[in-house]
C-alpha positions as CSV (number, residue, x, y, z in Angstrom):
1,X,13.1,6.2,-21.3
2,X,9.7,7.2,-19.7
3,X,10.3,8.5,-16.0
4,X,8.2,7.9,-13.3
5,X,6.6,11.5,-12.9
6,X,4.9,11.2,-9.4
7,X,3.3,8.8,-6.9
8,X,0.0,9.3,-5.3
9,X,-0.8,7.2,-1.9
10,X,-3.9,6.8,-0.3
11,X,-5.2,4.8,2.5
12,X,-8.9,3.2,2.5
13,X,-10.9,1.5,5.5
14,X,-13.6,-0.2,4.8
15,X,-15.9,-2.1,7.5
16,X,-16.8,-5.7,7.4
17,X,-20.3,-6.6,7.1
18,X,-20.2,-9.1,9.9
19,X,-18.1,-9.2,12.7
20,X,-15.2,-11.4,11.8
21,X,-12.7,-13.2,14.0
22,X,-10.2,-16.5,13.7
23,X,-8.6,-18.5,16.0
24,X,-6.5,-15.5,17.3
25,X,-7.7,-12.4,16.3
26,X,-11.0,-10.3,15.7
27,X,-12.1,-7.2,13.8
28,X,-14.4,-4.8,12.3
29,X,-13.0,-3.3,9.2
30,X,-10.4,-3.6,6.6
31,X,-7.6,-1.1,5.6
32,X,-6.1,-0.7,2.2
33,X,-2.9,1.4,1.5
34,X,-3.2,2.1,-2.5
35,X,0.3,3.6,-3.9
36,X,-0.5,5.2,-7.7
37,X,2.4,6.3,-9.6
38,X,2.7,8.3,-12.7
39,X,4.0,7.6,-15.9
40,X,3.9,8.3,-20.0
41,X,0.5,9.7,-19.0
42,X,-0.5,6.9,-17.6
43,X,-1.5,5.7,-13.5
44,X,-0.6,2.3,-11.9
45,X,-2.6,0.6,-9.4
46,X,-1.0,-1.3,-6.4
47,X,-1.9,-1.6,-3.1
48,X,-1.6,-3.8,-0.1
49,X,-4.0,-4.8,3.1
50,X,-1.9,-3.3,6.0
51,X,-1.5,-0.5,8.3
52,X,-2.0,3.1,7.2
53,X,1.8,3.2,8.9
54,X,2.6,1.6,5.7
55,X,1.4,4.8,3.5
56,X,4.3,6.9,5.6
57,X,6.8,4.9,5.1
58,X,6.2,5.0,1.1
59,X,6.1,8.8,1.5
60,X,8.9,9.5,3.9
61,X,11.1,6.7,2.8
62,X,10.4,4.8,-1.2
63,X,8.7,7.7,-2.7
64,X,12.2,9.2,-3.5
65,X,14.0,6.6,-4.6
66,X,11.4,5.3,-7.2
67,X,10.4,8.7,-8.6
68,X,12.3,9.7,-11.9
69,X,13.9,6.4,-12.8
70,X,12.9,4.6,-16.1
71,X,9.3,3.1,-15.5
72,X,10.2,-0.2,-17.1
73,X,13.0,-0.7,-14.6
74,X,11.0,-2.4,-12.2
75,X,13.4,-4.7,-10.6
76,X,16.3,-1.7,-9.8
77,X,12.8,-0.1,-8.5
78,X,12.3,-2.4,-6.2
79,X,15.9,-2.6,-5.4
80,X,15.7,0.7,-4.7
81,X,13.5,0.3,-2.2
82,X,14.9,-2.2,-0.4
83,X,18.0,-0.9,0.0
84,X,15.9,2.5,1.4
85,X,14.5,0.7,4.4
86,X,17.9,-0.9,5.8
87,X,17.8,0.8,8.8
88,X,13.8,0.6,9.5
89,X,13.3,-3.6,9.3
90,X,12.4,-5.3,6.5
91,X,9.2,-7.4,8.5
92,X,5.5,-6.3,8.4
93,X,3.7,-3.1,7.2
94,X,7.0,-1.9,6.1
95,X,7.3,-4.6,3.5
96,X,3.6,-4.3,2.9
97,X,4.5,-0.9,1.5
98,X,7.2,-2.1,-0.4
99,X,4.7,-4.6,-1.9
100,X,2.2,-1.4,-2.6
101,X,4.5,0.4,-4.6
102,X,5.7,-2.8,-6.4
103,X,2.6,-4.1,-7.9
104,X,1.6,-0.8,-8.4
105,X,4.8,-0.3,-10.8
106,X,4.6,-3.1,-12.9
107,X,0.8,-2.5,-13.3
108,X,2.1,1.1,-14.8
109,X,4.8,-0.7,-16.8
110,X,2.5,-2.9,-18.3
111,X,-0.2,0.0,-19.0
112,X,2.5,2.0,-20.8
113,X,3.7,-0.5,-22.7
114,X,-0.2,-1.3,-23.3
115,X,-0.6,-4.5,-23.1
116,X,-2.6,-6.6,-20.1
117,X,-0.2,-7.6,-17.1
118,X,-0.5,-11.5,-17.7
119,X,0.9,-10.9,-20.8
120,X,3.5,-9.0,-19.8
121,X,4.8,-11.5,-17.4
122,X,4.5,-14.4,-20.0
123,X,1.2,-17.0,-19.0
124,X,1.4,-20.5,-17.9
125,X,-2.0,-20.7,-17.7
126,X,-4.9,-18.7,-19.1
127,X,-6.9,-18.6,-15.2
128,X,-6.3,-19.1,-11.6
129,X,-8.3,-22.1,-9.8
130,X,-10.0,-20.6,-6.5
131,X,-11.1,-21.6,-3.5
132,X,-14.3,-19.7,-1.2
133,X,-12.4,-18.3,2.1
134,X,-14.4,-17.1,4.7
135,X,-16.3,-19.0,7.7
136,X,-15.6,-16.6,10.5
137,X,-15.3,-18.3,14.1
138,X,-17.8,-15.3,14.7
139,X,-20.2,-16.5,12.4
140,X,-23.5,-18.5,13.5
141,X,-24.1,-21.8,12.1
142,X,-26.3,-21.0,9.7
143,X,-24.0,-18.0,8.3
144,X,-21.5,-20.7,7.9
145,X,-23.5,-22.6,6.1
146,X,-25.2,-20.2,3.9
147,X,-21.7,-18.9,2.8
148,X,-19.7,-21.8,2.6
149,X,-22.7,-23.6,0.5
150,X,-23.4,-20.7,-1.6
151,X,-19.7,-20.6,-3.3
152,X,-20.6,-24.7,-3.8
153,X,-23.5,-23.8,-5.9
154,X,-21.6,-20.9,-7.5
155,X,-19.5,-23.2,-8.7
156,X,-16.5,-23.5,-6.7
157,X,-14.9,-26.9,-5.6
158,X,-12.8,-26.3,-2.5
159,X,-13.8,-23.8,0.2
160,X,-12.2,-23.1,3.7
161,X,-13.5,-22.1,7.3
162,X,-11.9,-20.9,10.4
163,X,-11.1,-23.0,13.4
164,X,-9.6,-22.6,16.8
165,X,-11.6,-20.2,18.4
166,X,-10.1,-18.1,21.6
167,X,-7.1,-19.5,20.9
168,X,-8.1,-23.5,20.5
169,X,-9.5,-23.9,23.9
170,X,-12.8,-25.3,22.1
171,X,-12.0,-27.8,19.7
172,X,-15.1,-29.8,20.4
173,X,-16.9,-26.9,19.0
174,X,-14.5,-26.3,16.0
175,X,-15.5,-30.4,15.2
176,X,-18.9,-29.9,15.2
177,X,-18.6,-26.1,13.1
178,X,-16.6,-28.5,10.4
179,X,-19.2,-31.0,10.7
180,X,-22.1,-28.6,9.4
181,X,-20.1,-27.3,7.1
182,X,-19.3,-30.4,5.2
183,X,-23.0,-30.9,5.5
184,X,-23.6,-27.5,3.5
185,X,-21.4,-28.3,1.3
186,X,-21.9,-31.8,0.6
187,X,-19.3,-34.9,0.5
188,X,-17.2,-34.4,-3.0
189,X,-17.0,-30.6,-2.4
190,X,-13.4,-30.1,-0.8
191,X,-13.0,-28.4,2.6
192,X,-10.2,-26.5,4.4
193,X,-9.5,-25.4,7.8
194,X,-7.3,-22.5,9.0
195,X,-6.3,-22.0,12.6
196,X,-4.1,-18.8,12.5
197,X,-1.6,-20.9,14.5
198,X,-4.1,-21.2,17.4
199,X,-3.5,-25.1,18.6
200,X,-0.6,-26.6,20.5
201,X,1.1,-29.6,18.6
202,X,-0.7,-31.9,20.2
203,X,-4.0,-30.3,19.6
204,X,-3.0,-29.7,15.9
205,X,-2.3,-33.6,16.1
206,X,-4.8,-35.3,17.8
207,X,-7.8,-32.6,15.5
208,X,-6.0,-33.5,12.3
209,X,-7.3,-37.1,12.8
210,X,-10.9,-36.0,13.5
211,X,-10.6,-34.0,10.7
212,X,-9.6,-36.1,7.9
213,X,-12.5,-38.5,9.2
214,X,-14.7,-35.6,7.5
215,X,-13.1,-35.2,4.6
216,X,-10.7,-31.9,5.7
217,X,-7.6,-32.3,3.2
218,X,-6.3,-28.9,4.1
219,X,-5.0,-27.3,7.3
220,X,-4.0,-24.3,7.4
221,X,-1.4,-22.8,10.2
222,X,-2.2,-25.9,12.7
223,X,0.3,-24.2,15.0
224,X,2.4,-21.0,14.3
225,X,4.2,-20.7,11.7
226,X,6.9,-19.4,13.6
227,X,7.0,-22.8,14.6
228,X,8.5,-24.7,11.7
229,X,9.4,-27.8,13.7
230,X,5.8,-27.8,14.7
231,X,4.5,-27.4,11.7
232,X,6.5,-30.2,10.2
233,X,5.5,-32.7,13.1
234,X,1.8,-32.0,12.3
235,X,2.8,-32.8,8.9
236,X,4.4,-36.0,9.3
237,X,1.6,-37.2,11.4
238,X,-0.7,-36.7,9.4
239,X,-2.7,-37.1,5.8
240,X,-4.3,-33.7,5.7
241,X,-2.3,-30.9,3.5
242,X,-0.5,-28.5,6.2
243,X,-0.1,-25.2,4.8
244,X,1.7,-21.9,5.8
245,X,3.1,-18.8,4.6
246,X,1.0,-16.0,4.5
247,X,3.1,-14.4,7.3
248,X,6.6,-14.6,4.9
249,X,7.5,-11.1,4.2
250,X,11.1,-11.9,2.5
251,X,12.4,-14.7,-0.2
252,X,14.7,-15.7,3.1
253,X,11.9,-16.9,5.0
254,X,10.2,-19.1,2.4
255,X,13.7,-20.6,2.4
256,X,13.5,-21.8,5.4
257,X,10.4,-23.1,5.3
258,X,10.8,-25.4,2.0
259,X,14.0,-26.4,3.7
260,X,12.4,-27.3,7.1
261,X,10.0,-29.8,5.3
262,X,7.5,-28.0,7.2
263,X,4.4,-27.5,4.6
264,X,3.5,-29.7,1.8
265,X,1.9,-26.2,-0.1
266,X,3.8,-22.9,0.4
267,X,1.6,-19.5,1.0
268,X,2.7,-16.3,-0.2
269,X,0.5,-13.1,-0.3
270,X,1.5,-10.7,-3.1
271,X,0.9,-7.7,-0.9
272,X,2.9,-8.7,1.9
273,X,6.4,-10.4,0.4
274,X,7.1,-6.9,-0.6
275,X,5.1,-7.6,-4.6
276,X,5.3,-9.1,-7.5
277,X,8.9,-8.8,-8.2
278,X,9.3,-11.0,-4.5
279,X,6.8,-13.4,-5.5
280,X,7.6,-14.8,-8.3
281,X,11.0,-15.5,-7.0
282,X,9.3,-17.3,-4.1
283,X,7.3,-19.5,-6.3
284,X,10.5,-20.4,-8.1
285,X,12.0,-21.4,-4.4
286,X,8.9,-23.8,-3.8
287,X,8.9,-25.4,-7.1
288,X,12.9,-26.0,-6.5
289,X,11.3,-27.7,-3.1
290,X,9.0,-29.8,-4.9
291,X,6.3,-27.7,-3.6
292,X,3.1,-26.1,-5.1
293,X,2.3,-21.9,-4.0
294,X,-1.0,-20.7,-3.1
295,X,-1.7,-16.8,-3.1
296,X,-2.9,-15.7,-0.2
297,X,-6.2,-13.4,-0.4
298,X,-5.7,-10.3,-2.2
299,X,-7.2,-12.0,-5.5
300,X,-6.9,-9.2,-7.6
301,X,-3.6,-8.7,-7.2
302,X,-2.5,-11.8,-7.2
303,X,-4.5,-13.1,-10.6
304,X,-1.8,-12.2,-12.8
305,X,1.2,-13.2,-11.2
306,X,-0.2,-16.1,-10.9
307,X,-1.0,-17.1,-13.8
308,X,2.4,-16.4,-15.0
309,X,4.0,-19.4,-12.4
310,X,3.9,-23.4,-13.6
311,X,3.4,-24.6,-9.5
312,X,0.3,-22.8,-8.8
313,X,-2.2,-24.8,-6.5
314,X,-4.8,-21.7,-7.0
315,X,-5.4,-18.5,-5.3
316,X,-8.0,-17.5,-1.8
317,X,-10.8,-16.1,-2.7
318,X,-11.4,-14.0,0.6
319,X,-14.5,-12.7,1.6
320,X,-13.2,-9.6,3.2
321,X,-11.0,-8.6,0.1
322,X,-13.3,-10.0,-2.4
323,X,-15.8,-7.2,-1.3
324,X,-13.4,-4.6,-0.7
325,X,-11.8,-4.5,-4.2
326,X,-15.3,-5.0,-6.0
327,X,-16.4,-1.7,-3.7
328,X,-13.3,0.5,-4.4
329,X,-12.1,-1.0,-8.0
330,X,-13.3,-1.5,-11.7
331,X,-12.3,-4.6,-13.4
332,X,-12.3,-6.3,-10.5
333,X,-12.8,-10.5,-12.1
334,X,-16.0,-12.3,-11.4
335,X,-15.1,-16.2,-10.6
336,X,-16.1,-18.4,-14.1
337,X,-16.0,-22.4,-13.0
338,X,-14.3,-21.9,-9.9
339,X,-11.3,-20.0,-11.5
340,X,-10.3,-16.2,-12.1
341,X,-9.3,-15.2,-15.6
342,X,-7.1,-11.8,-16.3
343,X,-8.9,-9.9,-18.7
344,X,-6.3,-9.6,-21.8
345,X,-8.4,-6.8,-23.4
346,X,-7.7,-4.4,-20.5
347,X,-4.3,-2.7,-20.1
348,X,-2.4,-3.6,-16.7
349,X,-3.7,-5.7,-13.9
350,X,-6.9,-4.4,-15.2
351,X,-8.2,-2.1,-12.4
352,X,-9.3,1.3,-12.0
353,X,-10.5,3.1,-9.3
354,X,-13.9,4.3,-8.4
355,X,-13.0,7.8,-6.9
356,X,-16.6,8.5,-6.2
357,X,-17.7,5.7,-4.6
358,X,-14.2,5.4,-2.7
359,X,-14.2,8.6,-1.3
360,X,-16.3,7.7,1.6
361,X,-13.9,5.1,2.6
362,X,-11.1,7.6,2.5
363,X,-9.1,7.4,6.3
364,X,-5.6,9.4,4.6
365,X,-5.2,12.6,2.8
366,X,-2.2,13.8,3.6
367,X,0.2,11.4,1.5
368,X,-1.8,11.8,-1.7
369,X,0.8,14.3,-3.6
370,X,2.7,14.1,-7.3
371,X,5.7,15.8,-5.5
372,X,8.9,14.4,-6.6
């Protein structure tokens, strides 16, 4: 037995370095909540996009129930943890933590046992396919353009812009925002749209035909994803890939959204379905669907589990978090071909982080203690 010793948790805010806003929200900076637990002389690395509320409840409430038990029982860990936060909700940045702490775990498990994550979970495949995600409604034309083309020439396929401005009251403008991006990006590159749920069915109908008229096969949250009738009436009326998930925080949900027919690829972000240990589990309810899973953002976190699962469609390779984990991490993957690759020669998911250089992003203090 090697016993967890400690966990450390930290919380990070970085700015963006444009303003940034989708179809239904804006903002000006990024926070990451990274949980660090101890182990064999070793320290894992998980963390989630979320709240800094999310770095209390690890402290007041899953710090306790993960410290001192065997570091390769990840799955009564995360038990654990569930089972801790009964009373509190399961939803939001309190499954964010739980996500946090998970990854972070079986990054430690794998570093003790020392061999690389992927390999620890068992590969299906030796990289991740992924796509450029970026294309802020706030962005000018020519940003959009500029970034958009510039992941084409760098040698990615498939890239994806936001649509539905203040809430989808301009969709004459989102048409002609797609229509310079396909220009950018030329006519064999594929493009996808995301409106954070910010159309009406009948908006998310009629645009899905105006859409797939330039070459759109992917659209993202045409209406909320709360909406899962609404979803799967955009769906049926149309050619273009509906997607939706991101928003799923427990294997129930994802349930119900396979069932509802609503999607023809399921979403699932890592760092919000609290971790790995969640994940995988909701890949295996989308391939018992028929469907293919797409990780949402995080790509650093997500690489590995990833690769571990047969229905993978490929993983978002978000701006935001794509310069946030190359800021605060090491080992952060570069893209090769338009896919990620785990590095097998490093133990763990491979990260490590800069303490210097992070220090000046540092928001939290007070939860960064070994105490059991």
């Amino acid at each position: 037995m090697t016993p967890i010793e400690g966990l450390d948790v930290s919380v990070y805010r970085v700015p963006t370095d444009l303003p940034e806003a989708d179809g239904t929200l804006a903002w000006d900076a990024t926070t990451l909540v990274l949980a660090e637990p101890v182990a064999g002389g070793q320290v894992g690395v998980g963390f989630t996009y979320s709240s800094r509320a999310s770095a209390t409840v690890i402290v007041d409430h899953l710090r306790e129930v993960v410290v001192g038990r065997d570091v390769e029982e990840t799955g009564t860990c995360w038990e654990a943890m569930v089972r801790a936060i009964r009373n509190f909700g399961r939803p939001g940045v309190v499954s964010a933590a739980i996500a946090a702490v998970d990854l972070a775990l079986w990054d430690l498990k794998a570093k003790v046992v020392g061999v690389s994550l992927a390999e620890l979970l068992g590969p299906a495949r030796e990289a991740a396919p992924i796509y450029g995600s970026g294309g802020f409604t706030t962005y000018t034309i020519e940003q959009l353009r500029e970034q958009l083309g510039g992941w084409i020439d760098h040698g990615m396929s498939d890239v994806k812009m936001k649509i539905g401005g203040d809430w989808g009251r301009h969709p004459a403008v989102d048409l002609g925002r797609v229509a310079a991006a396909r220009d950018a990006i030329g006519a064999e590159a594929g493009l996808f749209v995301d409106a954070n749920g910010a159309y009406t069915r009948k908006q998310a109908i009629r645009l899905a035909r105006h859409l797939r008229e330039r070459g759109v096969t992917w659209f993202e949250e045409p209406v909320s994803s709360d909406d899962l009738s609404g979803l799967r009436v955009v769906r049926d009326r149309s050619d273009v890939d509906v997607a939706a998930g991101e928003y799923g925080y427990d294997l129930v949900y994802f349930e119900r959204m396979c069932a509802a027919g609503a999607v023809d690829v399921l979403q699932a972000d890592v760092t919000r379905c609290a971790g790995l240990t969640e994940w995988l589990r909701v890949a295996a309810v989308a391939d018992a669907h028929g469907l293919e899973l797409s990780g949402h953002c995080a790509p650093s976190m997500h690489l590995a589990p990833a690769c571990a699962i047969r229905n993978l469609r490929h993983l978002e390779y978000f701006h935001d978090h794509v310069r946030l984990e190359r800021a605060l991490f090491d080992g952060v993957s570069t893209p090769e071909n338009g896919s990620l690759r785990p590095d097998l020669t490093r133990p763990g998911n491979g990260l490590e982080l800069k303490r210097s250089t992070a220090e000046q992003f540092l928001v939290d203090t007070t939860a960064r203690s070994n105490a059991s």
